[in-house]
C-alpha positions in Angstrom: 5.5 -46.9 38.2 5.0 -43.6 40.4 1.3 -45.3 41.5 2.8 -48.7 42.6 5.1 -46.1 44.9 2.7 -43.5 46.1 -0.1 -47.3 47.2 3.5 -48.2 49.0 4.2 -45.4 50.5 0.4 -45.2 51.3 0.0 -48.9 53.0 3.3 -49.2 54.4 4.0 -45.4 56.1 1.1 -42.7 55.7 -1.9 -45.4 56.9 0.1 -45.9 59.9 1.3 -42.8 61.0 0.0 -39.4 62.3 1.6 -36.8 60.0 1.4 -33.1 61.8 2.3 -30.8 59.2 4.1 -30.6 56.1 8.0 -30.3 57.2 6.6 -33.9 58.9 5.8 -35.1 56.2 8.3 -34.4 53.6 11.2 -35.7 56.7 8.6 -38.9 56.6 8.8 -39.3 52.9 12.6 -38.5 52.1 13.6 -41.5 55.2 11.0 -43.7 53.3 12.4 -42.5 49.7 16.1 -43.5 51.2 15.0 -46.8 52.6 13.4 -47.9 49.6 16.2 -46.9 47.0 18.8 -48.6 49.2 17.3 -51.3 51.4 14.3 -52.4 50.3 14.4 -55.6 48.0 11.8 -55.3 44.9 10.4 -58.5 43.0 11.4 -56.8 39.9 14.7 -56.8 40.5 15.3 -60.5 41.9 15.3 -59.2 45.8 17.7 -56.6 45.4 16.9 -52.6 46.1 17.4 -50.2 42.7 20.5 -48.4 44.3 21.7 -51.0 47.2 23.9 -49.2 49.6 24.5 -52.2 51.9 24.3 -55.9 50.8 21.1 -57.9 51.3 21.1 -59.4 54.5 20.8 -63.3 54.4 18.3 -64.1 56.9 19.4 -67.7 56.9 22.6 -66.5 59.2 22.1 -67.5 62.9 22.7 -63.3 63.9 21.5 -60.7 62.4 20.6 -57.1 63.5 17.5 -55.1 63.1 17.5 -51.8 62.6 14.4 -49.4 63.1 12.9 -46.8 60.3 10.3 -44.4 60.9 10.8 -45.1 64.8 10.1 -48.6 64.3 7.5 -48.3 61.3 9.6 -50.3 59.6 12.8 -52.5 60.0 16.0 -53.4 58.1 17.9 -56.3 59.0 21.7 -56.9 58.2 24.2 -59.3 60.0 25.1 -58.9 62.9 28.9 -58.7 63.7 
């Protein structure tokens, strides 16, 4: 389990980003930690994050509203109001 997170965390953040120290790093990997705990929807668990803090945003819904993470590294997406 810990490898399928450390390749994620690899491909989706790390690859793509300049990291410039260790304090960097760790701010990187905590946002990354949060996002994928609360947001991000895992196979495993039919599309729905281990500890959702919000609902899973239907996409289907003619609004919705995107939210950056890791200045724009990645993005959430919810309903919009």
């Amino acid at each position: 389990m810990a490898e399928r997170f450390v390749r994620t965390v690899r491909t989706e953040v790390t690859d793509r980003m300049l990291i410039v120290g260790e304090r960097h790093l760790r701010t990187v990997l905590a946002e990354y930690a949060a996002h994928d705990d609360g947001r991000r929807p895992h196979r495993g668990r039919a599309l729905q994050p281990p500890r959702p803090d919000h609902p899973a945003a239907d996409l289907t819904q003619e609004r919705t509203k995107r939210q950056p993470i890791l200045g724009g590294l990645i993005n959430e997406y919810e309903r919009a109001a």
